[in-house]
Structure formats: structure tokens, C-alpha cells
C-alpha positions in Angstrom: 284.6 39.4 138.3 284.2 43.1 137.9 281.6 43.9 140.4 278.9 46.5 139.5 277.7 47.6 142.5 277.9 50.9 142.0 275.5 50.9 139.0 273.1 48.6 140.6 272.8 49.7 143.8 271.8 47.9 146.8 269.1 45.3 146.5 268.9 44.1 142.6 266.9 41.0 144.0 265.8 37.9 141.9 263.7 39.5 139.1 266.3 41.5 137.4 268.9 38.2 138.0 266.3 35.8 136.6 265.5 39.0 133.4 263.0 37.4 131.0 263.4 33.6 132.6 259.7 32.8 133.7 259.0 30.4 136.1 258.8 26.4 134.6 254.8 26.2 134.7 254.1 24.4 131.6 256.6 21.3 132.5 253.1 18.9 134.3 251.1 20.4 132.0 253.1 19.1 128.7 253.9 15.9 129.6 257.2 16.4 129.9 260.0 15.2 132.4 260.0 16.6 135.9 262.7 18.9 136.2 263.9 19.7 132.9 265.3 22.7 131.5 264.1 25.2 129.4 265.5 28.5 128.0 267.9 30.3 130.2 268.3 27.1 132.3 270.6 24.1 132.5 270.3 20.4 133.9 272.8 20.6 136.9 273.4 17.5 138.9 272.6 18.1 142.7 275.6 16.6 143.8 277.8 19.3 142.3 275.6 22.1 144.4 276.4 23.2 147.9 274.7 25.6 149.6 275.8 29.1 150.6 277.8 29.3 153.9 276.6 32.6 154.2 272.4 31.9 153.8 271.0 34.0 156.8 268.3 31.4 156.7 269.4 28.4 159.3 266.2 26.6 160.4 264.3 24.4 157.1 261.1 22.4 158.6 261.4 18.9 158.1 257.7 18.8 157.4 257.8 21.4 154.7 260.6 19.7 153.1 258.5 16.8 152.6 255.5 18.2 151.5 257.7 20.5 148.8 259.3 17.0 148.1 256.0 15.4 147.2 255.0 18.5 145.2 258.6 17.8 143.1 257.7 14.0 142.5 254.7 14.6 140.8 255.3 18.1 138.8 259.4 18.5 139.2 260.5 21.6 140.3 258.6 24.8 139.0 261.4 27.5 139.9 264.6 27.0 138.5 267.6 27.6 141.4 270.1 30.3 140.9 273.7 29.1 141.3 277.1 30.7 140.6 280.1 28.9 140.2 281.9 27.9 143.4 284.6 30.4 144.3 287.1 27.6 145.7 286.1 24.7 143.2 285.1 25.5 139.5 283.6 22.3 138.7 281.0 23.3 141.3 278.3 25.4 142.3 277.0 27.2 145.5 273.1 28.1 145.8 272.2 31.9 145.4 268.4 31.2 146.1 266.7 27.7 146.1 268.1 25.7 149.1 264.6 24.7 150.0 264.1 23.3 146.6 267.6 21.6 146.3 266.8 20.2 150.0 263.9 18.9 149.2 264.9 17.1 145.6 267.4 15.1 147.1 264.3 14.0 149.4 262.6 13.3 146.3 265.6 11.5 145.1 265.7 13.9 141.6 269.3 14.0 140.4 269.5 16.5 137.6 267.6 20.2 138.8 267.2 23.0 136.6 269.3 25.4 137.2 270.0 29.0 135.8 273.9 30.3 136.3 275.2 33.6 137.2 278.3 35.4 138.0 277.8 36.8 141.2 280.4 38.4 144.1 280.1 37.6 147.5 278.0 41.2 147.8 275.0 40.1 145.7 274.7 36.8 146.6 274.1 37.7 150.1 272.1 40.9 149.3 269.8 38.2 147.0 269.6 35.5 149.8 268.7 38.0 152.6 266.0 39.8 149.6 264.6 36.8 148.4 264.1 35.2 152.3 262.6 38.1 153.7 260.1 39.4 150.9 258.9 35.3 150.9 258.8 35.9 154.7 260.8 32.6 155.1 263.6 33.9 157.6 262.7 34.3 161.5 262.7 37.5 163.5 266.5 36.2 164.6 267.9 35.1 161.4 266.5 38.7 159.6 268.0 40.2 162.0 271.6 38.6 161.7 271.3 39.2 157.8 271.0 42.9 158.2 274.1 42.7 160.7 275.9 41.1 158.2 275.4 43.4 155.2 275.9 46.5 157.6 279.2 44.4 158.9 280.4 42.4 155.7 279.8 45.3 153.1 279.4 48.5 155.0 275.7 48.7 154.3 274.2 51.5 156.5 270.6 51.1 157.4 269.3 54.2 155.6 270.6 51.8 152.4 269.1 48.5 153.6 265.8 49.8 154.7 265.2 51.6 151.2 266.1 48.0 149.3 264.1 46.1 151.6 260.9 48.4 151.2 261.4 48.4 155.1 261.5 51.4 157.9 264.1 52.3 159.3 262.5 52.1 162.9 262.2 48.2 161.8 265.7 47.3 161.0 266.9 49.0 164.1 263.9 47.1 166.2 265.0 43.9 164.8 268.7 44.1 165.2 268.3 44.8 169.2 266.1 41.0 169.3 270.2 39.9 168.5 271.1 41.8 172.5 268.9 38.9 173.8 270.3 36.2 175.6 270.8 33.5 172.7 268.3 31.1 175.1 265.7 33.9 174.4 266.9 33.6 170.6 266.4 29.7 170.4 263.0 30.2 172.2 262.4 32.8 169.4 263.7 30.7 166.4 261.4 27.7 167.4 258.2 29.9 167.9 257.9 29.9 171.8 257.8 33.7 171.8 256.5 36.0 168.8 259.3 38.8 167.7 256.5 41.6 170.1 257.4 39.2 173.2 260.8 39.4 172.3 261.0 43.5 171.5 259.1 43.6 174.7 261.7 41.8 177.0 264.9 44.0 175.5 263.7 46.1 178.5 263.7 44.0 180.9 265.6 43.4 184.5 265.9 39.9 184.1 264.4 39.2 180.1 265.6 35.5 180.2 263.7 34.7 183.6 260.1 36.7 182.4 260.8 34.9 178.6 260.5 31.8 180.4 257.8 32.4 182.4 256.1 33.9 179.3 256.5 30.7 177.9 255.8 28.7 180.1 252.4 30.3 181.0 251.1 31.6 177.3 251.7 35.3 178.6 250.9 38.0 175.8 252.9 40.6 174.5 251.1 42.9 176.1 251.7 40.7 179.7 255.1 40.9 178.9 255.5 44.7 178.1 253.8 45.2 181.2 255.7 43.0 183.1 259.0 44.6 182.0 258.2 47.8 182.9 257.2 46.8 186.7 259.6 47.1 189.5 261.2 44.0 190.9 259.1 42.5 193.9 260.5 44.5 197.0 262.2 47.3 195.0 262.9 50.1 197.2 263.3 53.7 196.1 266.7 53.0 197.2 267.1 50.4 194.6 265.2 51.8 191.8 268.4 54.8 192.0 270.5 51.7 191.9 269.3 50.6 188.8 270.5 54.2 187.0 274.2 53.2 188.4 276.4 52.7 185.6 278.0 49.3 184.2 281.5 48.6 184.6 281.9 48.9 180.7 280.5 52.3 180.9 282.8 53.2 183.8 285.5 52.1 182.5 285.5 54.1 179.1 285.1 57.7 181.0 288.2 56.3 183.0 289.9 56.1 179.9 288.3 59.0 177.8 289.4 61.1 180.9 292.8 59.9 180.9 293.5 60.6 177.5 292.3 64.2 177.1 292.6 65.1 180.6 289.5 66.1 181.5 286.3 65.2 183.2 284.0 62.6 181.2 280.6 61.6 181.4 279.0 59.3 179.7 274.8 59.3 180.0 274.0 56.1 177.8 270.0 55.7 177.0 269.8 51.7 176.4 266.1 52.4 175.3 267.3 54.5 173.1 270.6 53.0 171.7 271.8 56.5 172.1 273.3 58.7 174.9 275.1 61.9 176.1 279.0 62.7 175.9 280.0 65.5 178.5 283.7 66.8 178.7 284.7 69.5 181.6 287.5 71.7 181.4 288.6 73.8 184.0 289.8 76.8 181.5 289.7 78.2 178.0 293.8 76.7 177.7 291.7 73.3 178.2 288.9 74.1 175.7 291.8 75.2 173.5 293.5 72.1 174.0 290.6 69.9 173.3 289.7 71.7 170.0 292.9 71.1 168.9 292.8 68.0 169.2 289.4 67.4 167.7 290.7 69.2 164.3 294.2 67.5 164.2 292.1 64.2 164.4 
């Protein structure tokens, strides 16, 4: 398939893939079958549909399922799914957006879902998944998070371009995507609801985050308990150890080892991880090294 990316732009979402396709509401109140199709749609047999390997969303409640299965039984399925043909088997189809609803009809034991069918690239189908989860609020801090790390990874997205599709800041991507520096303990405890996504922001900070996310677990701290108890000093800090905590990682070390090596001059790296950011200092000794060094910057 042709892609058109570069007309569309980033985030088409599911109302210009579904066009003029509205939403199955007269199928109770005309008596007719549960889950049949109407114009635009087909009947697709749920044994033919897989989901998408690449659906940011991981975690379905087992409760909801039933309860949207229940809610299928007695007026079928509203919302048609949006499939595309399977890119390894033909005869197939993989979900662009309805697992919940193709989850929950096997529940229901409904064999034949209405379906509608686009051609879609790997692109769209995760920009739609990622769209459609997070304006229905139905992905978690963590897996929003690992969706925006894959279209900035997968498809070169910056997040200038994914904040302007989602209708989100900037300052909240970026936020979001340091929850995925946690400790994946912290991330489970996240996932399942133990800690909010402000208790999570809170312990990025943190000397020890997994030890204070348990406690704040544990103990029903707020966010507030835990920003504060982030920012304090280890029990029995010393000045003497509060300088040690500004010593540099090993990582950090061992790049202006190398950085210095290959130049041949003095650098220092200052790395904010507040901030994400830092500071890059090279010394030369002369203006034959500053010489030497902007050479090398411009044949680069």
C-alpha cells in the first residue's frame, strides 16, 4: 500500500477512518439481530481476527469484560471494529481499534461481529490505537507512556508532532515518558492502581524511589507525602554525603573518558537528571586546539 502520510499528517484518528459510518444505534431498537451489519460494515467471523501485537494497551479488566459482554447479549455490539487485513495471512484480519469489544464477544459467545475494513500501514494503525486509547482515557499512565516511545522510536515522531495530534502539552509527553525511568516494580505497582501517575512523577526524584513507592503504598501516603519525602535528605546524611550525591555515575564518567580521548581535550559533562538536560564543556589549551576542534565540527 501507498502510504499517505505526508498528506494526512500525524494523528488522522478514528472519525475521518470511520467517514460517514455512524455508530449501529438503531440495531435493539429495530428488532433486529445483535451484531449485524449495516452500510460500510461487514459480518466478520471472530475467529479470523487477531489482535494487534503492537496495541500500547496491555491490561483489559476482567470485570469490564463481563459487564461489556452482558451489554453485547442483549443489544449486540453498537460500534463496529476497525480491522485491516493481516499483513502475514490474507484470509485474516488484525484489530485497528475494538479489542475490548472483540474480547468481550467471544465472552458473549457472538460469532459473526460487524466489522468495517481498511487499508492501513503499520504507521496508522499504531497512531489510531495509541489516539483512540488515550482520548477514551483507557491506557494507564505506563502504557501511554510506552505508546509515545514507540511512535517517537518506531516512526521518528518527535514530540512537538505527537503533542499537537494528541491535543496534549508538550511538558506532558515528556512528564509521562520519564514514569518509563522507574523501576518496572514501580511500573506494575503503577499499572494496577497502587500509586496514581503524581506518586509516580513524584518518586523520579528520588534516592531510593522503589523503597519510598513501597512504603507509599503500603501506608496510603499522598502525593504530596511523597514529593516531600523525595526531596528530604537520607536519615543521617552529612554535608559530607549530600556533596557525594553530586559525584558522577560511572556512565557519565566514562563518556568524558572517551569524548576526551577522541578529540584530545578536556571534557565535562554536567548532566541535570531533573532536567533531562545538561552542560557539554571542552578545554583546549591553544587556538591550534580550538582550530582543530572546529575543524572537526564542520568536516562532521
Amino acid at each position: 500500500m501507498a502510504r499517505g502520510s505526508d498528506k494526512r499528517g500525524l494523528g488522522r484518528g478514528l472519525s475521518a477512518l470511520m467517514a460517514d459510518i455512524e455508530p449501529n444505534t438503531a440495531a435493539a431498537s429495530s428488532g433486529e439481530q445483535p451484531g449485524g451489519a449495516h452500510r460500510g460494515e461487514r459480518l466478520v467471523p471472530v475467529e479470523q481476527i487477531s489482535p494487534n501485537p503492537d496495541q500500547p494497551r496491555r491490561k483489559f479488566s476482567q470485570s469490564a469484560l463481563e459487564e461489556l459482554a452482558a451489554s453485547i447479549r442483549e443489544k449486540g455490539i453498537i460500534q463496529p471494529l476497525i480491522l485491516r487485513p493481516d499483513p502475514v495471512d490474507q484470509s485474516r484480519f488484525q484489530i485497528v481499534a475494538g479489542e475490548r469489544r472483540w474480547r468481550a464477544s467471544q465472552i458473549a459467545q457472538v460469532h459473526n461481529l460487524p466489522a468495517i475494513v481498511r487499508e492501513l500501514d503499520d504507521t496508522e494503525v499504531l497512531e489510531v490505537a495509541i489516539i483512540e486509547n488515550i482520548q477514551r482515557a483507557d491506557l494507564n499512565a505506563v502504557e501511554e507512556a510506552q505508546g509515545y516511545r514507540q511512535l517517537m522510536e518506531k516512526f521518528g515522531h518527535t514530540q512537538e508532532q505527537l503533542a499537537t495530534a494528541m491535543g496534549k502539552s508538550r511538558s506532558h509527553l515528556a512528564n509521562t515518558m520519564r514514569l518509563l525511568q522507574l523501576p518496572d516494580e514501580i511500573q506494575t505497582m503503577l499499572q494496577d492502581g497502587q500509586l496514581s501517575p503524581g506518586h509516580a512523577r513524584a518518586l523520579i526524584t528520588a534516592d531510593d524511589p522503589l523503597t519510598l513507592a513501597r512504603r507509599a503504598a503500603k501506608e496510603g501516603l499522598s502525593v504530596r507525602d511523597v514529593e516531600k519525602a523525595a526531596k528530604a535528605p537520607p536519615k543521617g546524611t552529612t554535608s559530607k554525603s549530600k556533596s557525594q550525591k553530586k559525584t558522577k555515575d560511572a556512565d557519565t564518567r566514562i563518556l568524558e573518558s572517551d569524548l576526551s580521548r577522541i578529540l584530545g581535550m578536556g571534557v565535562v559533562i554536567d548532566h541535570d537528571t531533573d532536567a533531562g538536560g545538561g552542560k557539554l564543556s571542552i578545554k583546549y589549551k591553544d587556538l591550534q586546539q580550538l582550530d582543530d576542534l572546529l575543524r572537526l565540527l564542520n568536516t562532521n
